[in-house]
C-alpha positions as CSV (number, residue, x, y, z in Angstrom):
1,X,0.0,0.0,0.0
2,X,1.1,3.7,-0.8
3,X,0.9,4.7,2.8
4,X,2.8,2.1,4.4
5,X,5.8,2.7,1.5
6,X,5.8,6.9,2.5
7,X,5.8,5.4,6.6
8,X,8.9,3.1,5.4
9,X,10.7,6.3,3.7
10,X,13.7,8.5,5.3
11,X,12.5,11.3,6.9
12,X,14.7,13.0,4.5
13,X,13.2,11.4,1.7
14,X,10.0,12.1,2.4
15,X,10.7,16.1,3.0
16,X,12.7,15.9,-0.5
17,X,9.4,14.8,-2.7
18,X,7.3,17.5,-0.7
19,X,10.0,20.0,-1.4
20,X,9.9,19.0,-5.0
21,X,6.5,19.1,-5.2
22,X,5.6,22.7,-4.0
23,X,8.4,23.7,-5.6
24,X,7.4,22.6,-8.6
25,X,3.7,22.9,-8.8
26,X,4.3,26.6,-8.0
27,X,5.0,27.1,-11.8
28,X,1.6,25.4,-12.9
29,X,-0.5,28.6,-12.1
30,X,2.4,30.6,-14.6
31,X,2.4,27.9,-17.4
32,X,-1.5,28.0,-17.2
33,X,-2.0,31.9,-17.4
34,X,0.3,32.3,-20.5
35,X,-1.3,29.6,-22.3
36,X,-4.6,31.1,-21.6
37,X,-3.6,34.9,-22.4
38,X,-0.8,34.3,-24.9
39,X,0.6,37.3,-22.8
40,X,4.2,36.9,-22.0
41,X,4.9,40.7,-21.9
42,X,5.9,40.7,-18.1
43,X,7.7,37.9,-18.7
44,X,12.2,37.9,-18.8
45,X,13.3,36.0,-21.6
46,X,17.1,36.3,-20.2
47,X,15.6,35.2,-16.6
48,X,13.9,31.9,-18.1
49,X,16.6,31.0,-19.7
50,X,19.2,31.4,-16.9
51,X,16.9,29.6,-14.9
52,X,15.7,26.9,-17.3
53,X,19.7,26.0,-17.7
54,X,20.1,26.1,-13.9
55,X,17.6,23.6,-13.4
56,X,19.2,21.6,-16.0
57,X,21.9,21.3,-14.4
58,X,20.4,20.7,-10.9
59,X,18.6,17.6,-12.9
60,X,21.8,16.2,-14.0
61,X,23.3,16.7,-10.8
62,X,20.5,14.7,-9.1
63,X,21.1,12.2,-11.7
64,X,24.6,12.2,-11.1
65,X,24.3,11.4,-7.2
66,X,21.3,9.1,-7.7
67,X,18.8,11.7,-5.9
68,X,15.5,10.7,-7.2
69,X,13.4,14.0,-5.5
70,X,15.9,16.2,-6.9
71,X,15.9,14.6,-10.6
72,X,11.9,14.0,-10.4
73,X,11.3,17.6,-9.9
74,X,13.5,19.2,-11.9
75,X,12.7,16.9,-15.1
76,X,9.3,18.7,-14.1
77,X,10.3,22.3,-13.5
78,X,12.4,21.9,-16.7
79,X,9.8,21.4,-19.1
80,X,7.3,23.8,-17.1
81,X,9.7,26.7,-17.5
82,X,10.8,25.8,-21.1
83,X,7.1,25.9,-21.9
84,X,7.1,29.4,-21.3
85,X,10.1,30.3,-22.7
86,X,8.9,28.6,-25.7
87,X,5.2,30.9,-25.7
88,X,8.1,34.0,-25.1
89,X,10.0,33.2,-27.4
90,X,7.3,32.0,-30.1
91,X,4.9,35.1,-28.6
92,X,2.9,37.3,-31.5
93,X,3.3,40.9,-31.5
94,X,0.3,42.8,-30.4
């Protein structure tokens, strides 16, 4: 059962996912708005890219030490924030 496996889980562990998780739902509400408004005025290009390539990295460095939080939710947060690069980038002119 799922909540015996989470009960058998490091403390650590278990803090890691939630950390991941928050972390990375908190770009959902972004992701969603811009798709909806096609409105990526407000939006840094140089900022979403500085950040997409840091989680990148963070991604292969959780692959790198086996740290399966770490890589889960940056895979996530990688393609969340290169979706809105991508609207920025591919955004129409008003």
């Amino acid at each position: 059962m799922v909540v015996d496996y989470i009960f058998t889980l490091p403390l650590e562990t278990v803090l890691g996912y939630l950390a991941a998780s928050l972390t990375t739902l908190s770009f959902l509400p972004q992701v969603i708005q811009v798709y909806r408004t096609k409105n990526t005025d407000a939006i840094s290009f140089w900022m979403y890219l500085i950040f997409s390539t840091g989680v990148f990295f963070w991604f292969v460095y959780g692959v790198m030490i086996q740290a399966w939080p770490v890589v889960v939710a940056n895979a996530i947060t990688l393609v969340l924030s290169l979706s809105i690069l991508w609207m920025k980038v591919n955004e129409k002119s008003h």
